[in-house]
C-alpha positions in Angstrom: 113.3 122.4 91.5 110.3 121.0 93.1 107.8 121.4 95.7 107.1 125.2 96.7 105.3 124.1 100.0 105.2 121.1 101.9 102.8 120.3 105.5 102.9 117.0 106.6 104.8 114.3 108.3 107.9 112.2 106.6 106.8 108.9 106.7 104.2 106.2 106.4 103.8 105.4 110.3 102.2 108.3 111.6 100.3 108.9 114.6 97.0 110.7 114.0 97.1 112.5 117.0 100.4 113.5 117.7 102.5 113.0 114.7 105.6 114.6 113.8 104.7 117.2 111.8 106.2 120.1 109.2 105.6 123.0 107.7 108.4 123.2 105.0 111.6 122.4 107.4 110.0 123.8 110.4 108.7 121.5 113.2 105.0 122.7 114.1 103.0 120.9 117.4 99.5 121.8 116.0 97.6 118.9 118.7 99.7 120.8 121.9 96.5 122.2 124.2 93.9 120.6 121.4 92.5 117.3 122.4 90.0 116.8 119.7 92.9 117.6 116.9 93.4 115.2 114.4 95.6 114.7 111.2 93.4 113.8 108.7 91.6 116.8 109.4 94.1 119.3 110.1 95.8 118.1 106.5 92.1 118.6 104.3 91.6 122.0 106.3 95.6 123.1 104.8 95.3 121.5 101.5 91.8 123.9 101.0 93.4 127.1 102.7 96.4 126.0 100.1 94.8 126.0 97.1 92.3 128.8 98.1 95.4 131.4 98.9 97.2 130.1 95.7 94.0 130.8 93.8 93.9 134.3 95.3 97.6 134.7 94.5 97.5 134.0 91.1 94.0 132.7 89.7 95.4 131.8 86.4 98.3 130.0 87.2 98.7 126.0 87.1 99.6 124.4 90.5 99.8 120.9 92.0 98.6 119.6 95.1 99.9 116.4 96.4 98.1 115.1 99.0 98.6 112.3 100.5 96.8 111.4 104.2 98.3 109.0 106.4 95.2 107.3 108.0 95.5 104.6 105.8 98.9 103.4 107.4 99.0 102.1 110.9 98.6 103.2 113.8 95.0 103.8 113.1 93.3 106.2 114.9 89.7 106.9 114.1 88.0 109.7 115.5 85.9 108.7 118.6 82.5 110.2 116.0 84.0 107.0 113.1 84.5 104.4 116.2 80.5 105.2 117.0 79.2 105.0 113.7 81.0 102.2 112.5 80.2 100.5 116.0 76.6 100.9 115.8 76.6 99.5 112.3 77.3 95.9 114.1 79.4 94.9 111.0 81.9 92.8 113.1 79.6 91.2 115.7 79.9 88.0 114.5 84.0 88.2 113.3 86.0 89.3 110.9 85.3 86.0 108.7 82.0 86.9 108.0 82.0 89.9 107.3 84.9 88.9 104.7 82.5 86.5 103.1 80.2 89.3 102.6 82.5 91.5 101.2 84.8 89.5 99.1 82.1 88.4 96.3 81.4 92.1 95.7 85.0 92.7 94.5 85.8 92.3 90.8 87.9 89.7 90.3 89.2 91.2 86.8 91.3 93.8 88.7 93.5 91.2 90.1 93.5 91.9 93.5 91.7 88.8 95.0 92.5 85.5 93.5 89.3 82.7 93.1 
């Protein structure tokens, strides 16, 4: 019929620190008491315990994982460890426009994503 197990929110605007999370149908609150929880992490760690268990289950069996993280969709919410690193690379000092004329050369025209 479908998926045999699903964690995750329903959704693309998720927040990364509270979300509103599921485990199958059930409503789970995995960030209540945990200040340093955070999705993308929390949904790597179940996708691995996931696919271990199956593994252990049945090691020769086929299965699927679909996963899908939702840092990529607003509100963005890096961990305080990204905000550092990417701050103390000084790569928007001088504004997003230059760091755009940097990076837009470097992307291959041929894929039609940027137009010349």
């Amino acid at each position: 019929m479908g998926f045999d197990y699903f964690c995750g929110f329903v959704g693309g605007d998720a927040s990364q620190r509270q979300p509103n999370l599921f485990q199958n149908t059930t409503a789970i609150y995995p960030f209540l008491n945990n200040p340093t929880w955070n999705l993308e992490t929390a949904m790597a760690d179940e996708a691995i315990h996931y696919m271990k268990q199956l593994k252990e289950l049945a090691p020769d069996k086929r299965w699927f994982v679909y996963y899908v993280p939702g840092a990529t969709h607003a509100p963005h919410h890096p961990t305080p460890e990204w905000i550092k690193k990417i701050s103390d690379m000084h790569l928007f000092d001088q504004g997003w426009n230059k760091v755009s004329f940097r990076i837009v050369p470097m992307v291959p025209f041929s894929i039609g994503m940027i137009e010349s």
